[in-house]
C-alpha positions in Angstrom: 18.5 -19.7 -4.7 17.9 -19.3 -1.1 13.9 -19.5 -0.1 12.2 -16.3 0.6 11.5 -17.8 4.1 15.0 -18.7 4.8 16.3 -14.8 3.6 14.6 -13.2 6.4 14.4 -15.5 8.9 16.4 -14.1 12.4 16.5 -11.0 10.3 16.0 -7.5 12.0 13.6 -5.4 10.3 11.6 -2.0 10.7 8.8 -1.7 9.2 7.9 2.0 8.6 4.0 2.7 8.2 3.4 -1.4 10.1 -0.1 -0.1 11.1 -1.5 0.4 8.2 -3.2 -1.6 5.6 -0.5 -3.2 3.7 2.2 -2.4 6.6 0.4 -5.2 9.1 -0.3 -7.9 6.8 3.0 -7.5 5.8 4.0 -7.7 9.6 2.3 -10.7 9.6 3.9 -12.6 6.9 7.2 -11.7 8.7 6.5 -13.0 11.8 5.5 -16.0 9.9 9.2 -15.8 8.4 10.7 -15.6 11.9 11.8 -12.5 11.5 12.8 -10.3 14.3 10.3 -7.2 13.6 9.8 -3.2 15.0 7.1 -1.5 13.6 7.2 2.4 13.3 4.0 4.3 13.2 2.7 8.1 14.1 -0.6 6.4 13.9 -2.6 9.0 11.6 -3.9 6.4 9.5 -2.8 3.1 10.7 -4.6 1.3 13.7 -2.8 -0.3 17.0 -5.5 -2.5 17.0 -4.1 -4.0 13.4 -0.8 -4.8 15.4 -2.2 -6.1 18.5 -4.4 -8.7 16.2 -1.3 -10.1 14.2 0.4 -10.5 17.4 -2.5 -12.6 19.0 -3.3 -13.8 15.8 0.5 -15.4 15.9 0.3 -16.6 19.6 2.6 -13.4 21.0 1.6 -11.8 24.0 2.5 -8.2 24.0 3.2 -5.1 27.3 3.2 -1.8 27.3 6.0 0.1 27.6 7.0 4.0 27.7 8.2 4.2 24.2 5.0 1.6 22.7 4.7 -2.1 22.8 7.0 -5.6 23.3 5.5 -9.1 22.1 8.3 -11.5 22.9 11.3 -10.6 22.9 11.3 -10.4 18.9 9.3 -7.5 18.1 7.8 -4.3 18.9 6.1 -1.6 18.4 7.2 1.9 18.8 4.6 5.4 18.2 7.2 7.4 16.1 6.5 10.1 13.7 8.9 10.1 10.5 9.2 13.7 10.3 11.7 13.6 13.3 14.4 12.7 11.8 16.7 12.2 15.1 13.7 9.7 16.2 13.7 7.9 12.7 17.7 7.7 13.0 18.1 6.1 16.4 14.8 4.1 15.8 16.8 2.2 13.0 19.8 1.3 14.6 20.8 -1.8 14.6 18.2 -3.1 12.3 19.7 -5.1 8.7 16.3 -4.1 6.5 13.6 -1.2 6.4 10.4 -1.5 4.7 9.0 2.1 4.2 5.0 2.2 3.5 4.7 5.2 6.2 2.7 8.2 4.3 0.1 10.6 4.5 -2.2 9.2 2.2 -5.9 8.2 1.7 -8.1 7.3 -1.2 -9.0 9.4 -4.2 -11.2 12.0 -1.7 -8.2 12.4 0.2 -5.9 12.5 -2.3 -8.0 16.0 -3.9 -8.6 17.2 -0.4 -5.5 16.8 1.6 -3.0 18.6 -1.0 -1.5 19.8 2.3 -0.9 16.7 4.0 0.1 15.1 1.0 2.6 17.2 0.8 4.2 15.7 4.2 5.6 13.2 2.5 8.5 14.9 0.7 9.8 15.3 4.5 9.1 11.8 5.4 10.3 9.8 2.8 13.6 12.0 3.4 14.1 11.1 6.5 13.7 7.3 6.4 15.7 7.0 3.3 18.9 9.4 4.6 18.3 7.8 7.9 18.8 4.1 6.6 22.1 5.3 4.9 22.9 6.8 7.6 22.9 3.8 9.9 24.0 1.7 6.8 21.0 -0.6 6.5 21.4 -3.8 4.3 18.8 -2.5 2.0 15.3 -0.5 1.9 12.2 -1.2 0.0 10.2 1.6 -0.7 6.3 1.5 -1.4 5.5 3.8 -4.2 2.9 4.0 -6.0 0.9 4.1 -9.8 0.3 7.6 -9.4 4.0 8.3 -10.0 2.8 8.3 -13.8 1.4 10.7 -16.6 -1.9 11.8 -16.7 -1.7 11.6 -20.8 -1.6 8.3 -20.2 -4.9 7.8 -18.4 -7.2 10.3 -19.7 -9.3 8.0 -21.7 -12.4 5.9 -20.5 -11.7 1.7 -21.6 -8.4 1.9 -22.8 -6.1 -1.5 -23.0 -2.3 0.3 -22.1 -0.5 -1.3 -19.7 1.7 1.3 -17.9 5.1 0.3 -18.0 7.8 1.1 -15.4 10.0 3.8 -17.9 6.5 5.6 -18.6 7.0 7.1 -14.8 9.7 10.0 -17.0 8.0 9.7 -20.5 10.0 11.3 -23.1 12.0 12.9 -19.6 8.7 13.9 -18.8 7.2 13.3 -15.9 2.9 14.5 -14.7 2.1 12.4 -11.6 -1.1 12.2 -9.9 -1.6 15.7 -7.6 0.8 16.3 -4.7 0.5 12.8 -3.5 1.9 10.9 -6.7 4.7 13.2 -6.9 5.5 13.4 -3.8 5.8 9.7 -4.3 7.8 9.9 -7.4 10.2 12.4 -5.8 10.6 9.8 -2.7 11.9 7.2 -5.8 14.2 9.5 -7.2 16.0 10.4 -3.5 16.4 7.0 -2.7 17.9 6.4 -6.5 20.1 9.4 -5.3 21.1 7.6 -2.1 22.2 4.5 -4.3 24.0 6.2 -6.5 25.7 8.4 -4.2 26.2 6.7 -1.0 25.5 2.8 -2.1 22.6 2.5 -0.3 20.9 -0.6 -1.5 17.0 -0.8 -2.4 13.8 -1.3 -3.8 11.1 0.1 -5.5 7.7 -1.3 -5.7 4.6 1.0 -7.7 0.9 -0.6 -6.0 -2.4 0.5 -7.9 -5.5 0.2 -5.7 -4.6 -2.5 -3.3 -7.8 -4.1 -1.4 -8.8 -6.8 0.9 -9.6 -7.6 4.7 -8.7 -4.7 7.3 -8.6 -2.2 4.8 -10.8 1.0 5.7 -13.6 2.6 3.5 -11.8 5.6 2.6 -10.8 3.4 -0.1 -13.4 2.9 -2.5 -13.3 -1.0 -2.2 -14.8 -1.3 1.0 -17.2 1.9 0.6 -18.8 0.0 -2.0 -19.1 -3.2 -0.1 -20.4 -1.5 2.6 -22.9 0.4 0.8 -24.4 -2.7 -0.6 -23.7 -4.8 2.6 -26.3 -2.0 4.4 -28.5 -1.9 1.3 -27.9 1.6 0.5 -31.0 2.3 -1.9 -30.3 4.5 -4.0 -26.3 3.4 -4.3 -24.3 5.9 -4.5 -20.7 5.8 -7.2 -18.5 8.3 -7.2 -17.7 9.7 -10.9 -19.2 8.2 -13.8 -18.8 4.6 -12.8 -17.1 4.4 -16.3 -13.3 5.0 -14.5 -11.4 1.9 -14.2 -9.2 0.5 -12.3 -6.2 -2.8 -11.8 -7.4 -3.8 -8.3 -4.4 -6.3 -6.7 -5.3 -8.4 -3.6 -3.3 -7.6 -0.7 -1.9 -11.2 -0.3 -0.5 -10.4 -3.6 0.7 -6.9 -2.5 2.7 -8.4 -0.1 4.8 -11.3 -2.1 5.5 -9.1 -4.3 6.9 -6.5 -2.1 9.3 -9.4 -0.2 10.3 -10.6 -3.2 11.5 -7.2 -4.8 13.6 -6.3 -1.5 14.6 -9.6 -1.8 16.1 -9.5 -5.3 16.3 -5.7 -6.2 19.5 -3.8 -4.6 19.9 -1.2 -7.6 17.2 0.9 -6.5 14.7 -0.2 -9.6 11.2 0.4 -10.0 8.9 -2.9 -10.4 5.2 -2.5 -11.0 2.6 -4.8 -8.6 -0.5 -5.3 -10.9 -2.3 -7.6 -12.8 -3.0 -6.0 -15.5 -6.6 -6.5 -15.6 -9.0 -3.1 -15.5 -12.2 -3.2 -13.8 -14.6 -0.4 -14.2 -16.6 1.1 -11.1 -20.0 -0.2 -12.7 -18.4 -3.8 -13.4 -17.2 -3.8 -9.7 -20.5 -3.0 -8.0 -22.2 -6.0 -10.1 -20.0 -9.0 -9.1 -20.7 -7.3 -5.4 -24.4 -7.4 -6.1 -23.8 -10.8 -7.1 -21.9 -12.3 -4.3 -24.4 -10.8 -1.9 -27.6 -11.8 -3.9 -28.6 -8.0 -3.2 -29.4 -5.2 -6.1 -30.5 -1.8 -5.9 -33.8 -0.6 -7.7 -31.7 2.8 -8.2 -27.8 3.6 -8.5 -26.7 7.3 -8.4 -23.7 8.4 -10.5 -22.6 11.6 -8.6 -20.2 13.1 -10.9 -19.5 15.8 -8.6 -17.4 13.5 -6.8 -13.6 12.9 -7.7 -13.2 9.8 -9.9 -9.1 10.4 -10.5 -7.9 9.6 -13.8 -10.7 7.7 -16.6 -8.4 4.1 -16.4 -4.9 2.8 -14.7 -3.4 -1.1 -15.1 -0.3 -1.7 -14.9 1.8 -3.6 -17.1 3.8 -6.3 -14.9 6.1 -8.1 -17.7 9.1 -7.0 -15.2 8.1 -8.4 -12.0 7.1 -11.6 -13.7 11.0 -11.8 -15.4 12.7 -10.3 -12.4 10.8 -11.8 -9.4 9.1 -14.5 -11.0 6.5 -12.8 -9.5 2.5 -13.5 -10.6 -0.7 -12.3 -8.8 -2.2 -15.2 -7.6 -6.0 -14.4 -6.5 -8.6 -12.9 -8.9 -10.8 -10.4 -8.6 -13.6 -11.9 -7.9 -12.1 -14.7 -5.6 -10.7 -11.1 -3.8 -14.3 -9.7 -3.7 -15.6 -12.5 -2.0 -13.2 -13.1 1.0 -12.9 -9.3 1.1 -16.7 -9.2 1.9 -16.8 -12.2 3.6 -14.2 -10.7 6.5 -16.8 -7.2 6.3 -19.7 -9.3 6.8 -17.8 -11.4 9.7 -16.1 -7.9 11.3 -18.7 -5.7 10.9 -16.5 -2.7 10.6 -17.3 0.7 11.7 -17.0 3.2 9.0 -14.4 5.8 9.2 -16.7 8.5 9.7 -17.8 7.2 12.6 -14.8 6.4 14.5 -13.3 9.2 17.0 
């Protein structure tokens, strides 16, 4: 079978959401693959400054131009918002593969305050999915996510399920997570629609609490290294600390997302996990220990959203289908996660205008 590499090397590709998170290091990887790369981003969440570094970071020099950026003649970056769907249409032309991570998301105090802006994602993931038929893309990979599934499913503090890919429509049920996780789920089932309508080839890939280097602290992640990193006394958790969660290093994130567009056409659904819960309290403790740092007092504020009590996914069918594994371990991902914080010194979201 051909190398991952070697299948999108000289390849065009848009990357929907590139400034974000996930979207960048993904970027980055490409480049790495020689692929030929346009980012699309409105910038509401994602960061310029995330593309400029992966450019620099990979020897490109970059200009600015009236529509955005150019490093090389290879890649660019263009400001686009997805709910313009004549934008999103011409952007894609002439491009053989779309990765769509753009949404209007946050962590789990977004996610119960923004219901709203959630809410724009109905209209976005429309638009990049009909758009990409439109233009008749080779294929699409669409980054969902493990709130597609049942609360019932998740309501109970240290449980061992694994949530497998069919729970999503449990017994032709579905109860995802607030307006966000069906928004999300809805955003699957167009571009299942789209496949089975007009062909269009794709991928589906469900993430559950990515973390890692350039992520921001409206996750909880890097809230709760920098709490500890600025010797926050008393530490503050959200919830009851009991609430657990599969936390999967970005690195991993990102494999696994290049190897289900890779391999996937028929529009399935693959779970990126590994299957291994952590709970709030046993986070904040291997923190503590990497820094060498404890607080004489820790405040549960259970006022605060803490989501659903527990979420791991089961990932039996990336493991058959992609021969896909998560590679760095939790604590392993703790460490170089606070290592790049320590090193960075990033300013918290709050502060930034």
């Amino acid at each position: 079978m051909i190398s991952t590499k070697k299948f999108y090397s000289n390849k065009k590709i848009f990357i929907c959401g590139g400034a974000g998170f996930i979207g960048h290091h993904l970027l980055d990887k490409l480049i790495q693959f020689n692929s030929q790369t346009t980012v699309g981003d409105n910038l509401s969440s994602g960061n310029i400054k995330n593309i400029f570094r992966i450019w620099k970071k990979n020897g490109l020099k970059y200009i600015k131009k009236d529509w955005g950026y150019q490093a090389s003649n290879k890649h660019k970056f263009i400001l686009l918002d997805f709910n313009d769907y004549n934008k999103t249409l011409r952007a894609f032309n002439d491009n053989e593969i779309v990765f769509h991570l753009a949404a209007r998301f946050g962590g789990r105090g977004y996610i119960d305050s923004h219901p709203a802006d959630c809410c724009d994602n109905f209209s976005i993931d429309q638009n990049i999915i009909k758009a990409a038929s439109v233009v008749s893309v080779d294929r699409i990979q669409f980054a969902s996510t493990a709130c597609v599934y049942p609360f019932d499913l998740q309501k109970n503090y240290y449980s061992k399920y694994l949530l497998k890919e069919s729970d999503a429509f449990k017994n032709n049920w579905a109860n995802a997570d607030r307006e966000y996780g069906w928004a999300k789920l809805m955003g699957e089932l167009t571009l299942k629609a789209f496949n089975k309508q007009y062909g269009l080839r794709g991928s589906i890939t469900r993430y559950v609490t990515a973390y890692g280097p350039w992520e921001n602290d409206t996750h909880a992640i890097i809230m709760l290294i920098r709490r500890a990193v600025e010797k926050k006394d008393p530490y503050l958790i959200w919830g009851s600390g009991k609430q657990d969660r599969d936390f999967t290093y970005v690195d991993d994130i990102v494999s696994g997302t290049l190897e289900a567009c890779k391999k996937i056409t028929n529009a399935d659904a693959v779970n990126l996990g590994t299957g291994k819960r952590h709970s709030m309290v046993e986070t904040i403790n291997i923190i503590f220990d990497l820094l060498g740092w404890k607080p004489k007092k820790i405040i549960f504020d259970k006022t605060k959203p803490e989501g659903v009590k527990t979420r791991a996914l089961n990932n039996y069918k990336a493991k058959k289908l992609l021969n896909w594994f998560p590679k760095c371990d939790f604590k392993t991902g703790l460490k170089k996660t606070i290592d790049w914080f320590i090193k960075e010194k990033p300013k918290s979201m709050e502060t930034l205008k």
